[in-house]
PyMOL CGO cylinders between C-alpha atoms (Angstrom):
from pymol import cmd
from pymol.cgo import CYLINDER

trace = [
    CYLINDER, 4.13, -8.91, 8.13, 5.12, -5.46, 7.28, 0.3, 1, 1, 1, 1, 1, 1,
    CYLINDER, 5.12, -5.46, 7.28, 3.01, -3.61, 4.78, 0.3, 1, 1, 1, 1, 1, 1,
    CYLINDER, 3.01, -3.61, 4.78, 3.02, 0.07, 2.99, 0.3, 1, 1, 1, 1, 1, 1,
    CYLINDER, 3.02, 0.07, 2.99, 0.50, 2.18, 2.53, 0.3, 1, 1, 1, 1, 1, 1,
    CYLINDER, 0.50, 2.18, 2.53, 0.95, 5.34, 0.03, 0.3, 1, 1, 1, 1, 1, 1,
    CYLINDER, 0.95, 5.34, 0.03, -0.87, 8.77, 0.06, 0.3, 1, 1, 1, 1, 1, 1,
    CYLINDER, -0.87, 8.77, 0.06, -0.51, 12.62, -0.01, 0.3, 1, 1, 1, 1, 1, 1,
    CYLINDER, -0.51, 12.62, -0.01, -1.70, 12.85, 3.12, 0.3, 1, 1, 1, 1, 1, 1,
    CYLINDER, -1.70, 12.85, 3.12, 0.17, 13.36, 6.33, 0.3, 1, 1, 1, 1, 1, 1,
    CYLINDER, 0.17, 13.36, 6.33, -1.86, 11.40, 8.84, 0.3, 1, 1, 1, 1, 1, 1,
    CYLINDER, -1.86, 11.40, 8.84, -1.03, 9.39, 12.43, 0.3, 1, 1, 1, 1, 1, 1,
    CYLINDER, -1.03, 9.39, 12.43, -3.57, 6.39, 11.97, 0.3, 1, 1, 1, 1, 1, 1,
    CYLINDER, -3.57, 6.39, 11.97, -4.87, 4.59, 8.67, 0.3, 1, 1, 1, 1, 1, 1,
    CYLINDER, -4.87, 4.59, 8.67, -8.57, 4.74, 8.70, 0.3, 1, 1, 1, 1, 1, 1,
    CYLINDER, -8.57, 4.74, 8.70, -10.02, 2.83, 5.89, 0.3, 1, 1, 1, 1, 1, 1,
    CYLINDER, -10.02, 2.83, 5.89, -11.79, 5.38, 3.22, 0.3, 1, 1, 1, 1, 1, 1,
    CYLINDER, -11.79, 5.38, 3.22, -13.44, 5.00, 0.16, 0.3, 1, 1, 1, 1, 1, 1,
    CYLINDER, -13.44, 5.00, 0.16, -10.55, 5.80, -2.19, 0.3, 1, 1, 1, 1, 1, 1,
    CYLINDER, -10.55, 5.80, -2.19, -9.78, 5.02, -5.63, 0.3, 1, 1, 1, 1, 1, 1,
    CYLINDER, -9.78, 5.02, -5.63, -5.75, 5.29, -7.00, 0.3, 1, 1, 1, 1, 1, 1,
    CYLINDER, -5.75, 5.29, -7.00, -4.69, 5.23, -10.45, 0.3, 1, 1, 1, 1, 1, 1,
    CYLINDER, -4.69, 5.23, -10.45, -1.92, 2.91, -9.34, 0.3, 1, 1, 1, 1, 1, 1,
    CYLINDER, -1.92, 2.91, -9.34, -3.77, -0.19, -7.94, 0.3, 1, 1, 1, 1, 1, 1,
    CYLINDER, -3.77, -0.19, -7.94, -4.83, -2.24, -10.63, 0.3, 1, 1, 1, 1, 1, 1,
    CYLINDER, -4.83, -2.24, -10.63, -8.43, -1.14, -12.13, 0.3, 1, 1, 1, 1, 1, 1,
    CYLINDER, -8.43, -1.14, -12.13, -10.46, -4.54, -10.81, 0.3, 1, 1, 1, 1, 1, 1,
    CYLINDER, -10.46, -4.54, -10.81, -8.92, -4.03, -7.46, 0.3, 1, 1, 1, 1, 1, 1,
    CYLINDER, -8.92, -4.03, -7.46, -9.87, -0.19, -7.38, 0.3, 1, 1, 1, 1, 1, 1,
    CYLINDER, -9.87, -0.19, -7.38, -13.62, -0.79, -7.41, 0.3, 1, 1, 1, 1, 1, 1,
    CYLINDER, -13.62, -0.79, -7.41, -14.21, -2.27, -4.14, 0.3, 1, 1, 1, 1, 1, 1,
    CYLINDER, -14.21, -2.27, -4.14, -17.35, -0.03, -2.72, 0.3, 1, 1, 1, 1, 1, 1,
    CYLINDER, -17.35, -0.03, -2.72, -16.43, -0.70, 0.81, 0.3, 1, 1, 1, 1, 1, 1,
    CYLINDER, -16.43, -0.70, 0.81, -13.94, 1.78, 2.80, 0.3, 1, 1, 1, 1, 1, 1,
    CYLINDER, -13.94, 1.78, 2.80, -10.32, -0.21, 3.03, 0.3, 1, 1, 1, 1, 1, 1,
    CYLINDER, -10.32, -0.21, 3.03, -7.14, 0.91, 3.06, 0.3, 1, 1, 1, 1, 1, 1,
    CYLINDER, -7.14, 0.91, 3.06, -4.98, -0.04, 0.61, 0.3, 1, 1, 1, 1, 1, 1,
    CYLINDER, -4.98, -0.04, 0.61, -1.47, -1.87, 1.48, 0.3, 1, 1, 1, 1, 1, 1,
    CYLINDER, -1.47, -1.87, 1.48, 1.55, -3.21, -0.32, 0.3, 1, 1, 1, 1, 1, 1,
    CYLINDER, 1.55, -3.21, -0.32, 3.83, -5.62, 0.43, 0.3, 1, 1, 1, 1, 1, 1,
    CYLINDER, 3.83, -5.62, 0.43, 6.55, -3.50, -1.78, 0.3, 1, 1, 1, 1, 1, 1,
    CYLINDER, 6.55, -3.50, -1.78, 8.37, -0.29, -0.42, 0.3, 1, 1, 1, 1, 1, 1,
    CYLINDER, 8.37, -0.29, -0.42, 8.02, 1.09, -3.28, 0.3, 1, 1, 1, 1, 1, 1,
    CYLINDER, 8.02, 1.09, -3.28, 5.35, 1.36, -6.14, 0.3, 1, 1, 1, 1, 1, 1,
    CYLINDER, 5.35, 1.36, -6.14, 6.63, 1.03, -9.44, 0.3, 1, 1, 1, 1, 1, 1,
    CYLINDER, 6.63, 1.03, -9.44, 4.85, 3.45, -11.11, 0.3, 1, 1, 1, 1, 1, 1,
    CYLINDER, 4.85, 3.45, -11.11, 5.34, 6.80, -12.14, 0.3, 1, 1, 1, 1, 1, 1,
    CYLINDER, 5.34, 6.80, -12.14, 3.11, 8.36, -9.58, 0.3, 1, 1, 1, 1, 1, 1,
    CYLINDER, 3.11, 8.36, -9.58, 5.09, 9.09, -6.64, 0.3, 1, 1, 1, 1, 1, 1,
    CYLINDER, 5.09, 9.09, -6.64, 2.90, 9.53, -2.95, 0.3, 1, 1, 1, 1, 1, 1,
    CYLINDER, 2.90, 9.53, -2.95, 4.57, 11.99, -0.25, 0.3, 1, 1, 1, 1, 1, 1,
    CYLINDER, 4.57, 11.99, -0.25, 4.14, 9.94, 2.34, 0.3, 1, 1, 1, 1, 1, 1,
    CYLINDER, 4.14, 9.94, 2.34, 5.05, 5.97, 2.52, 0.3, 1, 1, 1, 1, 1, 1,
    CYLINDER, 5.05, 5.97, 2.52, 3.65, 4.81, 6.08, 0.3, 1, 1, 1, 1, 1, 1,
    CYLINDER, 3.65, 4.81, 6.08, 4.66, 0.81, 6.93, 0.3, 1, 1, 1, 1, 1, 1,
    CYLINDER, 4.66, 0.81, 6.93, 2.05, -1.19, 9.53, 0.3, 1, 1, 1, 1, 1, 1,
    CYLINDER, 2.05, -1.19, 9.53, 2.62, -4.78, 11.05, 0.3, 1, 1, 1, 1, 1, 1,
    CYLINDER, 2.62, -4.78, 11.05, -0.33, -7.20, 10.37, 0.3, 1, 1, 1, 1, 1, 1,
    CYLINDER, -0.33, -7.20, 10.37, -0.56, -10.32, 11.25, 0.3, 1, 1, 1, 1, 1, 1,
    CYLINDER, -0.56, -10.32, 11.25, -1.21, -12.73, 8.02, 0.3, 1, 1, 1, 1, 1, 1,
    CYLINDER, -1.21, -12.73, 8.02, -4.35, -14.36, 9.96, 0.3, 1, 1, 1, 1, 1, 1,
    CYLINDER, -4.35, -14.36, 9.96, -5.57, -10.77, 10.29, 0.3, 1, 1, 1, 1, 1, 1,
    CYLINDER, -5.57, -10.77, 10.29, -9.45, -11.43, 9.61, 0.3, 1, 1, 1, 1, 1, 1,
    CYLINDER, -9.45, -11.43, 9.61, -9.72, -7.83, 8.55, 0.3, 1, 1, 1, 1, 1, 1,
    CYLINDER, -9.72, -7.83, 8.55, -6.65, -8.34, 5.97, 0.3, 1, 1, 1, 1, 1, 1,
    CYLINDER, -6.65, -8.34, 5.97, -7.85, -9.38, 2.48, 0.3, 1, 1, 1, 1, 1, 1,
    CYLINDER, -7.85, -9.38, 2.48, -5.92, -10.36, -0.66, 0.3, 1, 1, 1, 1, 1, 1,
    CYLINDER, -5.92, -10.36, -0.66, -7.36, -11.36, -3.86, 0.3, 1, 1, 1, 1, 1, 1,
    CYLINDER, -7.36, -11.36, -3.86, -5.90, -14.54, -5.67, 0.3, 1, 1, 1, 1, 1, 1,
    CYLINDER, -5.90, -14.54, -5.67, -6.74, -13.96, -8.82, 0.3, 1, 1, 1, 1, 1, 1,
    CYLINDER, -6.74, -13.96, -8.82, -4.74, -10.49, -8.86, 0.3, 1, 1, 1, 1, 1, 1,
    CYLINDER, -4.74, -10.49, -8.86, -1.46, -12.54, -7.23, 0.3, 1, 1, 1, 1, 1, 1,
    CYLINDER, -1.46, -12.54, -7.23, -1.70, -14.46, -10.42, 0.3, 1, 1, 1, 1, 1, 1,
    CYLINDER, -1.70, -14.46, -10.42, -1.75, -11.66, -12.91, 0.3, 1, 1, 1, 1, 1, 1,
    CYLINDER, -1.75, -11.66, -12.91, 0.63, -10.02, -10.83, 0.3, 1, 1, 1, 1, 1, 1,
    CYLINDER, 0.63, -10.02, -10.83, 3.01, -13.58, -11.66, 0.3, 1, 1, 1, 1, 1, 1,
    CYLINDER, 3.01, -13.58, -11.66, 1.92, -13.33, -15.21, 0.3, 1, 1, 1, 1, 1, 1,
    CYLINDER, 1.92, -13.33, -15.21, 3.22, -9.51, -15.57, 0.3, 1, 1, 1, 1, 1, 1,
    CYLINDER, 3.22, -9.51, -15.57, 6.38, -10.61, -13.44, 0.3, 1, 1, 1, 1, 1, 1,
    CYLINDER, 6.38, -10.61, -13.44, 7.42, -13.11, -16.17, 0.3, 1, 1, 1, 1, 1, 1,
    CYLINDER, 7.42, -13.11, -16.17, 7.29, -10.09, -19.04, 0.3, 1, 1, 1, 1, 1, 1,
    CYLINDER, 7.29, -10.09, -19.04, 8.43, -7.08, -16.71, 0.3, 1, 1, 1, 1, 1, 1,
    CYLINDER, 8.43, -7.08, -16.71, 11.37, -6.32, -15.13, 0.3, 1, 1, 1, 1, 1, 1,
    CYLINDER, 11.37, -6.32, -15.13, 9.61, -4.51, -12.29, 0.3, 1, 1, 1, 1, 1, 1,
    CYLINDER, 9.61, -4.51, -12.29, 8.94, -5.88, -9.15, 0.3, 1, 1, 1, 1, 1, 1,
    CYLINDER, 8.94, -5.88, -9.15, 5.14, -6.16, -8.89, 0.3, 1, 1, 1, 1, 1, 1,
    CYLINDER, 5.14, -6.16, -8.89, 3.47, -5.59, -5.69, 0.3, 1, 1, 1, 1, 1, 1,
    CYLINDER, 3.47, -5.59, -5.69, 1.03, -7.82, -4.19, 0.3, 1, 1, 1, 1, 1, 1,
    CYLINDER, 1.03, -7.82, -4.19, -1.72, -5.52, -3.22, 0.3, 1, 1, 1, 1, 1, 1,
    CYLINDER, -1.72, -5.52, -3.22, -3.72, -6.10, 0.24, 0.3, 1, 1, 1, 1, 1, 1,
    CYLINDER, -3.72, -6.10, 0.24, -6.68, -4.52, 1.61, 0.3, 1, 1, 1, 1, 1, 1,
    CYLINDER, -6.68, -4.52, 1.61, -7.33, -4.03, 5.37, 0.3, 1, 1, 1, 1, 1, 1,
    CYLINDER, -7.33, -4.03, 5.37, -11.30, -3.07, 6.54, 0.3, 1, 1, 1, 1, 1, 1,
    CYLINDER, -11.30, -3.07, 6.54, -10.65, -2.07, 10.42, 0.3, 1, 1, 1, 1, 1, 1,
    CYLINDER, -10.65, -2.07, 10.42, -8.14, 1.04, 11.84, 0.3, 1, 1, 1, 1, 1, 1,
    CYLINDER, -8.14, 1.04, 11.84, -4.58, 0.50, 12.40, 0.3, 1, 1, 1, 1, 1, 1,
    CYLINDER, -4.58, 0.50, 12.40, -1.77, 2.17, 13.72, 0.3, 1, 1, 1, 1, 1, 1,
    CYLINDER, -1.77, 2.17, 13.72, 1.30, 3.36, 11.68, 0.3, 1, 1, 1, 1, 1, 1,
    CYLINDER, 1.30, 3.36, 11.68, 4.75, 2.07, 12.90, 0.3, 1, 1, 1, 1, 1, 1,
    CYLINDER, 4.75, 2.07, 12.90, 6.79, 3.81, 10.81, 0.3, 1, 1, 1, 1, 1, 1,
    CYLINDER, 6.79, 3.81, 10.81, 6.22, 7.39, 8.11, 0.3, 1, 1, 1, 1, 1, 1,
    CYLINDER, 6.22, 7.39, 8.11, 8.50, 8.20, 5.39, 0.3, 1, 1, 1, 1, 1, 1,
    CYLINDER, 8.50, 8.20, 5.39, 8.35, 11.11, 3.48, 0.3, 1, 1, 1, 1, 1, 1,
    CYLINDER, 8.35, 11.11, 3.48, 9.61, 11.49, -0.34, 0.3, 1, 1, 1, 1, 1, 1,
    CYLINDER, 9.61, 11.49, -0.34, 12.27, 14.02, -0.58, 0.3, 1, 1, 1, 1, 1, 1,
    CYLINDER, 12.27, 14.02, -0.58, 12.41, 13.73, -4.43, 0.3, 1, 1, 1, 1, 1, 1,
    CYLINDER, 12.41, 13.73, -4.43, 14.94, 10.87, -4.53, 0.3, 1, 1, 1, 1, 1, 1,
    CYLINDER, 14.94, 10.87, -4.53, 14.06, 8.42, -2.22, 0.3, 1, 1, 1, 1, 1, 1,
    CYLINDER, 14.06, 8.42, -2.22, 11.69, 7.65, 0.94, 0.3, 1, 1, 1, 1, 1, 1,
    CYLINDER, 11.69, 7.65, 0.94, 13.75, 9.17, 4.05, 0.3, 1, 1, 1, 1, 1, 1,
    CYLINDER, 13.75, 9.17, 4.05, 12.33, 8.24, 7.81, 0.3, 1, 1, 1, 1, 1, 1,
    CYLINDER, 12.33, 8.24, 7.81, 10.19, 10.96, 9.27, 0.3, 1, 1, 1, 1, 1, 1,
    CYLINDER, 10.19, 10.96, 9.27, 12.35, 10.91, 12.98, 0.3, 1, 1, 1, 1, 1, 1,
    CYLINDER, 12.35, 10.91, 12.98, 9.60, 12.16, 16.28, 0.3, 1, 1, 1, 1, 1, 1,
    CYLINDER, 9.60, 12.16, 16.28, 11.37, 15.65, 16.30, 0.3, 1, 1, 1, 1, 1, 1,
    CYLINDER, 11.37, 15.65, 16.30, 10.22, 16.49, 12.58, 0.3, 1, 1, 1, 1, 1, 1,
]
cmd.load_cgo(trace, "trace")
């Protein structure tokens, strides 16, 4: 499945880190292990906008890809009173490669192309 991962940081392989964001939810943000954090939406709806969107291919048998059940159902919950998609928020403990980067010109995320 394709996932995102968001940062500032201009980068050519995720690596997990220890790394807290203000827009993961708060139980999901204190994990004490180094992850990497990964969506399954494009986009985050929230107001803090990352520079760099990077999407990765993992296989949902990953062993190394973890998702917690208990935030899919609050995630339903807020779906049912929002009219924001609300991502589904995955956390992956070994290095993997990037397939594709996109950078945020302001507007939208626009494909970083090999000759940028």
């Amino acid at each position: 499945m394709k996932l995102f991962h968001f940062t500032n940081a201009k980068i050519n392989k995720l690596i997990p880190k220890m790394e807290e964001y203000s827009y993961l939810p708060k139980e999901l943000s204190i994990i004490n292990d180094p992850v990497i954090w990964l969506s399954n939406l494009p986009k985050i709806p929230s107001d803090q906008i990352m520079k760099y969107r990077y999407t990765v291919d993992v296989s949902d048998n990953d062993p190394d890809l973890h998702f917690d059940k208990g935030q899919q159902i609050a995630a339903q919950i807020f779906q049912l009173i929002s009219d924001n998609e609300v991502p589904i928020w995955y956390y992956l403990t070994r290095e993997i490669n990037i397939s594709e980067i996109y950078e945020w010109n302001g507007a939208e995320y626009v494909k970083v192309t090999d000759d940028k």
